[in-house]
C-alpha positions in Angstrom: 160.6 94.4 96.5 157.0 94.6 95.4 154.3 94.5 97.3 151.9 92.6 94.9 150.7 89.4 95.9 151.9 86.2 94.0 149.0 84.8 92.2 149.1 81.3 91.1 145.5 80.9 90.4 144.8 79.6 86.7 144.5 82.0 84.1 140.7 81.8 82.9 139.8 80.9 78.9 139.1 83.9 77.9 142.5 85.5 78.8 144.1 81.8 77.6 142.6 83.4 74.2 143.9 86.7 73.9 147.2 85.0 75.2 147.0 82.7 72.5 146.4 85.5 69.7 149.1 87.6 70.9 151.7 84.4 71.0 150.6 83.7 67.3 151.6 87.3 66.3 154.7 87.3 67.7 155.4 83.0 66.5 154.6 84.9 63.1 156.7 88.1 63.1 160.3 85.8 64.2 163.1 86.5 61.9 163.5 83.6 59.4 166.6 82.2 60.7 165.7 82.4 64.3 162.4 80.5 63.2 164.3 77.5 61.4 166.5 77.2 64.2 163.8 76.9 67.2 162.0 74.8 64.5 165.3 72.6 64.1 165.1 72.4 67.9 161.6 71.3 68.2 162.2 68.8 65.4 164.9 67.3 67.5 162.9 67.2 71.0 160.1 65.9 70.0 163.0 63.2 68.1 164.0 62.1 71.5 160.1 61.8 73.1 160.1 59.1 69.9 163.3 57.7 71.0 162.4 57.5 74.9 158.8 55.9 73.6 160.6 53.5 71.2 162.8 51.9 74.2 159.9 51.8 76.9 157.3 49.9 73.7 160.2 47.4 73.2 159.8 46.2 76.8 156.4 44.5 75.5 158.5 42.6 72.5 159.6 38.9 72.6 162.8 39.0 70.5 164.3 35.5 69.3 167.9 35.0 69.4 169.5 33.4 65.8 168.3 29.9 66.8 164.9 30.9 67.1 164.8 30.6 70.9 162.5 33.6 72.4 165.6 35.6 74.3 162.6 37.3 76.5 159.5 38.8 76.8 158.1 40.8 79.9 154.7 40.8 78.4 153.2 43.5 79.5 149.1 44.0 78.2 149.2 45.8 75.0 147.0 49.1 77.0 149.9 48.6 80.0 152.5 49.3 77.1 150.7 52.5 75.4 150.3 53.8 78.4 153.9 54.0 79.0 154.5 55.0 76.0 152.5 57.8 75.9 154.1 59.3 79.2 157.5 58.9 78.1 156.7 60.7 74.8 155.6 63.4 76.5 159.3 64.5 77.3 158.9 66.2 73.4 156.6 68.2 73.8 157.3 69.0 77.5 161.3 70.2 76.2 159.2 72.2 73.2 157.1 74.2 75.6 159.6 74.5 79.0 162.8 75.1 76.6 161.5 77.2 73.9 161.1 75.9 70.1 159.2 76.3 67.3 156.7 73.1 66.8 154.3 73.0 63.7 151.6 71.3 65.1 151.5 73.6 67.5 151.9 76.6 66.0 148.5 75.4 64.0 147.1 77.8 66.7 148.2 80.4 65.3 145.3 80.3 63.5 143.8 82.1 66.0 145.6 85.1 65.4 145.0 85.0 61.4 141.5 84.7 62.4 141.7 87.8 64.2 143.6 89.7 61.2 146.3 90.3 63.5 148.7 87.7 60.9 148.7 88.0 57.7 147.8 84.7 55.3 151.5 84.9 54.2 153.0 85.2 57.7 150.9 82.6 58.2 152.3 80.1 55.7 155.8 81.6 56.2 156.0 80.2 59.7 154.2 76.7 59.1 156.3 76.8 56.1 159.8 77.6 57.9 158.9 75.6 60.6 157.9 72.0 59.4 160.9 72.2 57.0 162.7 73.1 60.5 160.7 69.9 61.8 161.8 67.8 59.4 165.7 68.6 59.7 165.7 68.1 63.4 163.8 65.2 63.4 165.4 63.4 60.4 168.9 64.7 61.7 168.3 62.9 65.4 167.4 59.6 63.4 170.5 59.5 61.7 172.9 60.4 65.1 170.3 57.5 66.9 170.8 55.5 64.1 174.9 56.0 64.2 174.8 55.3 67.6 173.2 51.5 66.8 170.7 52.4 69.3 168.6 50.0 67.2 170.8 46.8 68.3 169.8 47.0 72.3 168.2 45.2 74.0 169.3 42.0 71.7 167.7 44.0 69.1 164.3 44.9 70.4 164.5 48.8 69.9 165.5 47.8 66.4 162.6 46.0 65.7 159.8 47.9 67.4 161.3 50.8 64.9 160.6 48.9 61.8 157.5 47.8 63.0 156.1 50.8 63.8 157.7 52.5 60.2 156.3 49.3 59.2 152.5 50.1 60.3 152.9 53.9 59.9 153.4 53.1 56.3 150.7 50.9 55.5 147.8 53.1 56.4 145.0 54.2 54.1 144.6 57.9 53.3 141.6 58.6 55.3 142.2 56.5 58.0 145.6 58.5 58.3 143.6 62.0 57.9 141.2 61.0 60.8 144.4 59.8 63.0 146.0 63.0 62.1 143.0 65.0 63.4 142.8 63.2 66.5 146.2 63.5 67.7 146.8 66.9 67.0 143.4 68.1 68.4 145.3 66.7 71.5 148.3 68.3 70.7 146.6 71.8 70.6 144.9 71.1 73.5 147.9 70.3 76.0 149.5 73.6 74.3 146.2 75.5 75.1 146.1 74.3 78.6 149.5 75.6 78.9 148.3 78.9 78.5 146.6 78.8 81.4 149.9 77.8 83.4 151.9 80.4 86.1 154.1 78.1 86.6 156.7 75.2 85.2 155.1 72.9 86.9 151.6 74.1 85.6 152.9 73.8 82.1 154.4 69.7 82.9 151.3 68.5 84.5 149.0 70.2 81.4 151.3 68.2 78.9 151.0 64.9 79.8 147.8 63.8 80.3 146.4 65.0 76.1 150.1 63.9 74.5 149.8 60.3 76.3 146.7 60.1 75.5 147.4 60.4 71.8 150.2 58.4 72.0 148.5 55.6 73.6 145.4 55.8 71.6 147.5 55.2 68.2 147.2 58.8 66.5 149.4 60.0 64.4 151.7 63.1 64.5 153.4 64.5 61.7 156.8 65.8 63.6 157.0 62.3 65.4 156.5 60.5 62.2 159.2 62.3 60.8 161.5 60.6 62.8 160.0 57.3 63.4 159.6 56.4 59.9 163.4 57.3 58.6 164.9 55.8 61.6 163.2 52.9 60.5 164.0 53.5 57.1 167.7 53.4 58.0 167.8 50.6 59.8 166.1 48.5 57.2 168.2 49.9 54.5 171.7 49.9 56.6 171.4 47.7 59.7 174.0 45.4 60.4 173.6 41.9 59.6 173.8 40.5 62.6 170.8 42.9 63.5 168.5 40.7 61.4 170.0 37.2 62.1 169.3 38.6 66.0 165.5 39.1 65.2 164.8 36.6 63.0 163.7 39.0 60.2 164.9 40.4 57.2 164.2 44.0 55.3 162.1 42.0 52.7 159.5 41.3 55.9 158.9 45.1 56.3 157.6 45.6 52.7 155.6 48.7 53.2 158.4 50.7 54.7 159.5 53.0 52.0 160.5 56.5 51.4 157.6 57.2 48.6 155.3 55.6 51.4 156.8 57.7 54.0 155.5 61.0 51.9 152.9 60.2 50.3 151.2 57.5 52.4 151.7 59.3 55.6 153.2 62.7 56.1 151.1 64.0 53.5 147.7 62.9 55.1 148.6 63.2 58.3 150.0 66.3 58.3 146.0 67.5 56.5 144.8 65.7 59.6 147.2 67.6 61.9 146.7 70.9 60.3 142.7 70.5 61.0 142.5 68.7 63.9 144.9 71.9 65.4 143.7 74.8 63.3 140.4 74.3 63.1 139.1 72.2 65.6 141.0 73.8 68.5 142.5 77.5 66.8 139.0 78.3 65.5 136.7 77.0 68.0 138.2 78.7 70.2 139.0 82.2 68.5 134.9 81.6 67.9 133.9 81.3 71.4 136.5 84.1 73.1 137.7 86.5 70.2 135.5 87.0 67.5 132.9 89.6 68.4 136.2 91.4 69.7 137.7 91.4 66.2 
């Protein structure tokens, strides 16, 4: 048994750096396959953070019954309700981290690394590449078992139709506004994976998460991996809910006009993902590498 001492003091910045840089190089060098699949995985974590904040938001809904009546409403204040939401999505991100996947927002630090000249431009775009396609089948995959599962019909519907409203609102954003919301978030995003760095322990690594990913979350920012599993569930259901779904919430897929699959692309993932990519990479990866690594490179 050794005789070192345990330490569980913080590891400093500068060492979170080189940390950092060294994690890109290896996130970089994974074997294709083993990349999609921890990318798949991700995809499918940060699905059920999406599905855990969709059921706690639909707590705030008042959902009428086919008469019109209001069936219930706790009415919680709108801030009570992000707040919540933001926690609960933090399971994603805390499953991505703890259990081991590969998450492209994420992995815009390893920027750092490329900054370096430790990774390659190609190796680069190989694993942002790899893994947001890995992303998108995890995520879009969990939609359609959620989906299956008529997930959507609880709560006398209210899951179902906090999904097509937020698809709904995702959808209907302007470019720019969903490049700045992109930036925002996953600046945050970085950050709670940069803090992590600095963990020794589980525990470290849980209690660095949450406070950045709720505070996206709550704040209204937009996240490229999430999205791609918000927006098709909602997709889905508007496309191939059951009947009595609608007649249970008083609506109809004609009242969610904006939720489509060109808007999906083009109107969100394409912007937001930009946003993502420099809110992570270059706000976060390359101040950072800046500040700690460059003089060493």
């Amino acid at each position: 048994m050794s005789d070192q001492p345990i330490n569980f003091d913080a590891v400093l910045p500068p060492a979170m750096a080189t940390k950092a840089e060294d994690l890109g190089v290896k996130k970089a060098s994974l074997p294709s396959l083993n990349m999609f699949l921890l990318a798949i995985l991700a995809g499918a974590f940060i699905a059920v953070g999406a599905v855990f904040a969709t059921t706690i938001s639909a707590g705030g809904m008042t959902v009428k019954d086919a008469a019109g009546a209001a069936a219930f409403s706790t009415g919680l204040p709108y801030g009570v309700t992000r707040l919540l939401t933001g926690l609960v999505f933090s399971t994603g991100l805390i499953l991505v981290v703890v259990g081991g996947a590969e998450l492209f927002t994420g992995n815009n630090l390893i920027m750092m690394a490329f900054a370096s000249k430790k990774v390659s431009l190609g190796g680069l775009l190989r694993n942002w590449g790899i893994v947001y396609l890995g992303n998108f089948v995890g995520s879009v995959a969990t939609a359609y078992i959620v989906f299956l599962g008529k997930q959507y019909g609880f709560g006398g519907g209210a899951i179902g139709l906090t999904a097509l409203n937020i698809g709904n609102a995702k959808c209907d954003l302007g470019f720019i506004q969903a490049v700045a919301l992109g930036i925002m978030c996953n600046a945050l995003v970085c950050m709670a994976v940069w803090l992590c760095y600095s963990a020794r322990t589980t525990t470290d690594k849980i209690l660095a998460i949450i406070p950045p990913i709720s505070c996206f979350v709550a704040a209204g920012f937009e996240h490229s991996v999430a999205n791609m599993y918000f927006i098709p569930v909602a997709l889905l259901i508007k496309d191939f809910g059951d009947p009595a779904f609608f007649q249970a919430i008083g609506k109809t897929a004609a009242d969610f006009s904006h939720l489509t699959w060109g808007n999906f692309f083009f109107a969100n993932l394409l912007p937001v993902t930009i946003g993502n990519i420099i809110g992570g990479a270059v706000m976060v990866g390359l101040v950072y590498w800046f500040v700690y690594l460059h003089k060493q490179s």
